[in-house]
C-alpha positions, 0 to 999 in steps of 0.5 A, spaced: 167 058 912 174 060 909 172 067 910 171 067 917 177 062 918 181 069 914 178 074 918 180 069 924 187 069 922 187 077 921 185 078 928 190 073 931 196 076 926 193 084 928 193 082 936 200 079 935 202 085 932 203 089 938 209 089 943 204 090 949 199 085 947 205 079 946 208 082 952 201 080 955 201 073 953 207 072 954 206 074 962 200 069 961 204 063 960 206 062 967 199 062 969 192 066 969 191 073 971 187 079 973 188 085 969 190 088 975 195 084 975 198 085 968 198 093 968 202 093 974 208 092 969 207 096 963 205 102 967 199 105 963 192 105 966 187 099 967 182 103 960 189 102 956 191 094 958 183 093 957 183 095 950 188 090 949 186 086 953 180 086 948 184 085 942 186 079 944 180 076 947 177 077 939 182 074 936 181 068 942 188 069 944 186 069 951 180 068 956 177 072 961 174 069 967 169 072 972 170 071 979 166 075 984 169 083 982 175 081 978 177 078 972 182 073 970 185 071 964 188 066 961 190 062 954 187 060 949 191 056 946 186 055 938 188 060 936 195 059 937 195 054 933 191 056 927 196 062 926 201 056 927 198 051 922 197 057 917 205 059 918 207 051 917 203 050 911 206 057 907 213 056 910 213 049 906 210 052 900 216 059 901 222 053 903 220 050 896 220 056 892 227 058 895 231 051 893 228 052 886 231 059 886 238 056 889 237 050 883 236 055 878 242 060 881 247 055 882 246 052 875 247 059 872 253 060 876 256 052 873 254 056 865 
């Protein structure tokens, strides 16, 4: 379990690694998609959004729907929220450790 919980988180932070690929989910914030309709902006062909598109269907950032020939795509907000959930706790963990080293710094700075 703890190994398919990494592997998702892996995907999720490669998928949000992209320019284009954060471009894609922030144009699907406003509402679903085809894909169609998100290549029109970026200027590259259907293949080259598709591959994108993929990336962030593993790592379960979006979700495609099939309408008769056209695809739509929408959020998968879990996924989202996994990537928060880790940030959260490690950001508590970074937050503690800077203030020990404030401490420490500001203690050797009054010797």
């Amino acid at each position: 379990m703890v190994e398919s919980r990494q592997a998702q988180l892996d995907m999720i932070f490669h998928a949000l690694s992209d320019p284009t690929r954060r471009a894609i989910l922030q144009t699907l914030t406003r509402h679903e998609r085809s894909i169609t309709e998100l290549a029109k902006p970026f200027g590259m062909s259907l293949a080259a959004v598709s591959k994108h598109v993929k990336v962030l269907e593993r790592a379960r950032l979006v979700q495609r729907e099939r309408r008769g020939s056209f695809s739509y795509l929408r959020l998968g907000g879990d996924a989202m929220l996994t990537a928060q959930q880790w940030i959260d706790r490690n950001r508590t963990v970074w937050e503690d450790r800077l203030e020990a080293l404030k401490n420490l710094m500001e203690g050797k700075q009054q010797s």
